[in-house]
C-alpha positions in Angstrom: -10.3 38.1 36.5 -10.0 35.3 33.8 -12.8 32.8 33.0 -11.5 29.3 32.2 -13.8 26.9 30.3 -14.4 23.9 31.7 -14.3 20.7 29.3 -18.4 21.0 29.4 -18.3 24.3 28.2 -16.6 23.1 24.6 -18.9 23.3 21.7 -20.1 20.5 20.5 -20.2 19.7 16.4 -23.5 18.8 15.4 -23.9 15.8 13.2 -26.6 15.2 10.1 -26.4 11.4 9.3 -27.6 10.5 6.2 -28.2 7.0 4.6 -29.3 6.2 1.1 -31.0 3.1 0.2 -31.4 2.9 -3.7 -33.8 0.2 -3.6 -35.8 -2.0 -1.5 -34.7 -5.5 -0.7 -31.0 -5.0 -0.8 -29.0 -3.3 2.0 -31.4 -2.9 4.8 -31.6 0.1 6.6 -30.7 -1.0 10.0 -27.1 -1.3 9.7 -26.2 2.3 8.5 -28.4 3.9 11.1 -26.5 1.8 13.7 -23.2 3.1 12.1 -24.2 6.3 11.7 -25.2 6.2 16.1 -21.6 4.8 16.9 -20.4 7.2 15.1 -21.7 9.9 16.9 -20.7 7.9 20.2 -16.9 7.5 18.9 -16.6 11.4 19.0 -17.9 12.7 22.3 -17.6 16.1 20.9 -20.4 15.2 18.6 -24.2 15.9 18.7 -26.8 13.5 16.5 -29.2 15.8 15.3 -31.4 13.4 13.1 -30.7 10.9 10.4 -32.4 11.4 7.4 -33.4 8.6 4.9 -33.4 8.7 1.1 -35.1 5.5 -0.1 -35.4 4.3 -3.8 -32.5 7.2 -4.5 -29.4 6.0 -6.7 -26.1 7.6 -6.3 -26.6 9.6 -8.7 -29.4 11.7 -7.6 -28.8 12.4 -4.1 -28.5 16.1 -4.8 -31.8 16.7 -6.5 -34.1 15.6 -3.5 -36.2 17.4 -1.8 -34.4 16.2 1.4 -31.3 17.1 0.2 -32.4 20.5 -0.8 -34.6 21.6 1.6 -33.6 19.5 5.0 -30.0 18.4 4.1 -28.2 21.5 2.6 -29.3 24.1 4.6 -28.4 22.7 7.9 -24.5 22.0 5.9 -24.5 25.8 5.6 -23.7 26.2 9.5 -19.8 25.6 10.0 -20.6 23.8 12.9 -22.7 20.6 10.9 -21.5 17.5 9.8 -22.3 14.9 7.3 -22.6 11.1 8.9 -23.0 8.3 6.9 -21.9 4.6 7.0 -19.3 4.7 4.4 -18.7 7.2 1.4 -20.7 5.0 -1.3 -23.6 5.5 0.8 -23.8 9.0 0.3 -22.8 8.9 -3.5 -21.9 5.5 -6.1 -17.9 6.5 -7.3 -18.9 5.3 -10.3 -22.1 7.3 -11.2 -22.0 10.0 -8.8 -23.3 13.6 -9.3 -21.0 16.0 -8.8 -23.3 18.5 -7.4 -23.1 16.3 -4.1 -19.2 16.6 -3.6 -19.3 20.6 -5.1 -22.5 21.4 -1.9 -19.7 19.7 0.5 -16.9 21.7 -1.2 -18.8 24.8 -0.8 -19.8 24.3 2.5 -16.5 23.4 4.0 -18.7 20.1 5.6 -16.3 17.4 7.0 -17.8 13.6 6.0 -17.9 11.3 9.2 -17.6 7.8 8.3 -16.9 4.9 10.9 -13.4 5.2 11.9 -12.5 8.5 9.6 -13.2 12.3 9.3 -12.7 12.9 5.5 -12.0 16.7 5.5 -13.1 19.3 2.7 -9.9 19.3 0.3 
């Protein structure tokens, strides 16, 4: 006797969005949440498990939250979580950003889901 899976039966991924607002008044915090949602609509396969907000955090200091430490990073250590956010510079500034952020990712083997792209661990 063989048991076939049916297309239900597929694990789902579980996605962790994350959006990053350095300061009040400037992006507003709408628009990344709603990217971060059709994000997890685009890929069926997906599961949003929350979105977590760092306010009044630069770029550069993502990784030394308490969010980050103690909500963010443990949940990455399961192979089967994902990072969501609206677009890379969200997550971390290319020009100041802490490499702590992209060595966690590294580490953890945690694909980044942006809208339109699944940036996988190099």
């Amino acid at each position: 006797m063989s048991i076939t899976k049916s297309p239900q039966d597929k694990p789902s991924t579980n996605l962790l969005g994350l959006v990053r607002i350095s300061t009040e008044g400037r992006a507003g915090i709408d628009r990344p949440v709603e990217d971060i949602n059709r994000i997890a609509q685009a890929y069926p396969e997906t599961k949003l498990l929350d979105i977590v907000h760092l306010k009044g955090v630069g770029g550069s200091d993502v990784a030394k939250t308490r969010e980050w430490q103690d909500s963010i990073l443990p949940l990455l250590e399961d192979a089967n979580t994902h990072l969501a956010v609206s677009s890379i510079d969200r997550l971390l500034r290319p020009d100041t950003f802490d490499v702590s952020v992209l060595a966690d990712l590294l580490r953890t083997q945690t694909k980044l889901y942006t809208p339109g792209n699944i940036h996988e661990p190099a």
